[in-house]
C-alpha positions as CSV (number, residue, x, y, z in Angstrom):
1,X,-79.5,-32.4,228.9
2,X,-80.2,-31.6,225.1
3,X,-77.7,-32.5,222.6
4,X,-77.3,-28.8,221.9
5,X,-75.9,-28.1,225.3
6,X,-73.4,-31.3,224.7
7,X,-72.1,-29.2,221.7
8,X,-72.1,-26.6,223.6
9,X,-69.9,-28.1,226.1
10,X,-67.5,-29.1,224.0
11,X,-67.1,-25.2,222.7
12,X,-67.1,-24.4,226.4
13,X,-64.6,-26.9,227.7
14,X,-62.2,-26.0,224.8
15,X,-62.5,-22.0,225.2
16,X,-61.6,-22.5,228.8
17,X,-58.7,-24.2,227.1
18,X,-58.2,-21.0,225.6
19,X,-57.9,-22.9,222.0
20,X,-59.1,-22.5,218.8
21,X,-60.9,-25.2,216.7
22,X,-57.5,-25.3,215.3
23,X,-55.3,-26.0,217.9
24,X,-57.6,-28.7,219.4
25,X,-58.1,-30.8,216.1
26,X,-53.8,-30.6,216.7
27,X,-53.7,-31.6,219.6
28,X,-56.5,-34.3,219.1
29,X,-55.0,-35.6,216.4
30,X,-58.5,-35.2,214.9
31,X,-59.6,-33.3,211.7
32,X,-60.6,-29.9,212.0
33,X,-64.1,-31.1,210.1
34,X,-64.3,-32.9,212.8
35,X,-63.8,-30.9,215.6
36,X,-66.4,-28.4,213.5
37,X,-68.6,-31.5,213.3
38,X,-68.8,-32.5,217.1
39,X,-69.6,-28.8,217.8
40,X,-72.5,-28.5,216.0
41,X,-73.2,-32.2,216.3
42,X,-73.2,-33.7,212.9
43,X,-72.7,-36.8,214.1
44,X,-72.1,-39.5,217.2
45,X,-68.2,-39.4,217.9
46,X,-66.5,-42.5,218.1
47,X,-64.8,-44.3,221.7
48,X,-61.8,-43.1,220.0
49,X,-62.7,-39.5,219.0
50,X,-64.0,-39.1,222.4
51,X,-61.1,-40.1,224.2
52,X,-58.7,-37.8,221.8
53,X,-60.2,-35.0,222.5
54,X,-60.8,-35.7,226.2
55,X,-57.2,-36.1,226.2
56,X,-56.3,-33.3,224.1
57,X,-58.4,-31.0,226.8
58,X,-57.2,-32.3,229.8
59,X,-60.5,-34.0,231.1
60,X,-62.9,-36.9,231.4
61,X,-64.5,-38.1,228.4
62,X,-67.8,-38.3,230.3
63,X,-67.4,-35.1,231.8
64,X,-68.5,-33.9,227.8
65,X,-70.5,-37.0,226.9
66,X,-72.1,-38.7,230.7
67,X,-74.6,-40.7,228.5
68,X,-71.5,-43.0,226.9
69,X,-72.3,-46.5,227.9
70,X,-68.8,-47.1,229.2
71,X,-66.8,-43.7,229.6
72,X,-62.5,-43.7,228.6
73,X,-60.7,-42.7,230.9
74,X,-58.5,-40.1,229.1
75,X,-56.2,-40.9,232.4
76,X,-56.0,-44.4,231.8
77,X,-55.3,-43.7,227.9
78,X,-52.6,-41.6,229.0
79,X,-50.9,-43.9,231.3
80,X,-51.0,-46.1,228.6
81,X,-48.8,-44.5,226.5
């Protein structure tokens, strides 16, 4: 899988949200840069980003990012809090 279809995926996976870049760096609790960023994949998220935003759409992280060396489980973060 390219890393243009990982971007994609993230686009995807938050319009089936039915959010706006907006709404999901809210609900992340990251930047909107940085939601614009991972879209068109400016740069390598961090354990942390990745888990936000997981957690902010309501999945896996590695169900956007498989080739993570050790996936968070956005369940797990969430039982933790």
């Amino acid at each position: 899988m390219s890393i243009q279809k990982y971007q994609n995926r993230i686009r995807e996976f938050r319009k089936r949200q039915g959010m706006k870049q907006v709404e999901l760096a809210i609900a992340s609790g990251l930047s909107l840069a940085t939601i614009n960023r991972l879209e068109v994949w400016h740069f390598h998220p961090s354990d942390g980003s990745v888990q936000a935003l997981a957690s902010a759409l309501n999945i896996e992280p590695d169900e956007i990012f498989p080739f993570l060396e050790k996936p968070i489980s956005a369940k797990t973060a969430r039982a933790k809090e």
